[in-house]
C-alpha positions in Angstrom: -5.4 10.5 3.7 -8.3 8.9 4.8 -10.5 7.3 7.8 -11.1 3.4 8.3 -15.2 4.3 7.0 -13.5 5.5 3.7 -11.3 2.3 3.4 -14.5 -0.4 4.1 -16.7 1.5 1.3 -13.7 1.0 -1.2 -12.5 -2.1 -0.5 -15.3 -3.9 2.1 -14.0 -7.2 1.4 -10.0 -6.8 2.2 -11.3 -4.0 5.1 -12.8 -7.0 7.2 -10.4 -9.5 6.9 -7.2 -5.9 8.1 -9.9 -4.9 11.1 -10.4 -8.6 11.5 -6.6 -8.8 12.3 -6.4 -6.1 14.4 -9.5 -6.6 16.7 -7.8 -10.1 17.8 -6.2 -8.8 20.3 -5.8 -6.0 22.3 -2.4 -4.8 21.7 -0.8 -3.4 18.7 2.7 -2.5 17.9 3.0 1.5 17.5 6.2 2.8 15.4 6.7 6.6 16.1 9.7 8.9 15.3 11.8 10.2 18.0 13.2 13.2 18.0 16.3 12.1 16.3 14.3 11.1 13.4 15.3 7.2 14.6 12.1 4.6 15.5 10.6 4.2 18.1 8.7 1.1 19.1 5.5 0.8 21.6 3.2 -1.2 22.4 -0.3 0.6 22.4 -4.4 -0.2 22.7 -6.4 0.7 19.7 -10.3 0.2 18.5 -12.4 1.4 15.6 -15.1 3.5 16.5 -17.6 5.9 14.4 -15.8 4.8 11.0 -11.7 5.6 12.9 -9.1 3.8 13.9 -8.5 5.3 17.7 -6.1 4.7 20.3 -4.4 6.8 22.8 -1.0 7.2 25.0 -0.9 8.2 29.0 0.5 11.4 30.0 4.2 12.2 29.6 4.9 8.4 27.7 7.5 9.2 25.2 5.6 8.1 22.2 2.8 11.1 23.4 5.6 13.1 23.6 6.6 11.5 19.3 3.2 12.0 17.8 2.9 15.5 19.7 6.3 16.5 18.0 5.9 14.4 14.6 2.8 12.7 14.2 3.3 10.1 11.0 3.2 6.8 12.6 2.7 2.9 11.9 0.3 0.7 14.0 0.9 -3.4 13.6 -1.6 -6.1 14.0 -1.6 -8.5 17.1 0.5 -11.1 15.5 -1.1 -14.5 15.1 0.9 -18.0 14.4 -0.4 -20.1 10.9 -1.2 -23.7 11.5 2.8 -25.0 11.4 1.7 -27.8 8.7 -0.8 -25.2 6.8 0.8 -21.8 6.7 -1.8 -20.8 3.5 -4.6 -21.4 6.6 -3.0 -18.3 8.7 -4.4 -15.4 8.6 -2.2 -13.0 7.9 -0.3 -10.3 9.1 -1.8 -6.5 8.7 -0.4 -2.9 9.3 -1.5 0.6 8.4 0.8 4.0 8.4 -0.3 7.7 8.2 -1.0 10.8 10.9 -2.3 10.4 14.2 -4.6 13.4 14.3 -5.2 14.4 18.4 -8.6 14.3 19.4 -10.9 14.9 22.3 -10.5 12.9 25.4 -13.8 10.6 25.6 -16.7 12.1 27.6 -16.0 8.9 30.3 -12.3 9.4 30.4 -10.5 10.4 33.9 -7.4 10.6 31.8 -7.5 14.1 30.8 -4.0 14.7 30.7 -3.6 11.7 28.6 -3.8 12.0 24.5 -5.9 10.5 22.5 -5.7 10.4 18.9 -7.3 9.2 15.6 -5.2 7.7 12.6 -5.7 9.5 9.1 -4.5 6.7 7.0 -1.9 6.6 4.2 -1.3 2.9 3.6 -3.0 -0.7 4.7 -1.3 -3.7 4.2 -2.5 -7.4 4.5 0.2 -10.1 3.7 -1.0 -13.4 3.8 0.3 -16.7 2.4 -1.4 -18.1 -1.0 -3.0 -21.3 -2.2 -1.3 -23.2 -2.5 1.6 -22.4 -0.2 4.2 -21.3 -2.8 3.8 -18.0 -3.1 3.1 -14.6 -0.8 -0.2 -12.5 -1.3 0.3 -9.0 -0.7 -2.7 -6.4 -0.7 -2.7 -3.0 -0.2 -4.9 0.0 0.0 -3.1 3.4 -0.7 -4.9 7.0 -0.4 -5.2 8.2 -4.0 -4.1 5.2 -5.8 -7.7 2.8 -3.5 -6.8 -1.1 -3.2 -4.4 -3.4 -5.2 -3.1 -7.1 -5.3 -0.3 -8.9 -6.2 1.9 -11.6 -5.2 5.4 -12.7 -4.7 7.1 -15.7 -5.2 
């Protein structure tokens, strides 16, 4: 597993354009487990900060209750449209999986109760469509195997 600083000294170039994804907005799409091993779907904030991907859950919500329980987890991207008549100008859609590791509360935070967490990363996946628009660019970064491309027709 890794952290988001160990991802952007590997791969700087497809790290900017993943974080670049997920700092355009400020929600992202949480998968945890629940207890029956099904998904579970939320909707949660999350920055990088001091080389992490961070985020955190308010007391007794049920994915809090998830990652306490089970903590592998997938975070999504805000989802941006492409250009309708340019879908090769979009940029992409990106995701990561892997641990959520609980942290600290910030120093600042009145949420004490709450948890907060930091994700050690598994997998990173930007998907994006290619130039010209006839085929699907896939790039990953896995820990162990580093960062890869390929595309799909």
């Amino acid at each position: 597993m890794a952290s988001w600083m160990e991802i952007e000294k590997d791969a700087p170039a497809f790290a900017q354009r993943v974080r670049a994804l997920f700092d355009a907005g400020t929600n992202k799409t949480i998968a945890t487990l629940r207890r029956d091993g099904s998904p579970r779907i939320s909707a949660t904030e999350a920055v990088f900060q001091d080389g992490e991907l961070t985020f955190g859950s308010m007391p007794g919500a049920v994915k809090l209750l998830d990652l306490r329980r089970d903590p592998r987890m997938a975070m999504h991207a805000p989802t941006l449209e492409p250009p309708k008549d340019a879908p090769e100008k979009g940029p992409g859609d990106a995701k990561m999986a892997g641990v959520a590791v609980e942290i600290p509360p910030p120093a600042d935070s009145p949420h004490t109760d709450a948890g907060f967490f930091r994700l050690d990363i598994r997998e990173v996946v930007l998907t994006y469509v290619g130039t010209p628009a006839d085929h699907l660019v896939i790039e990953t970064w896995h820990a162990g195997r580093g960062h890869e491309r390929r595309t799909r027709r």
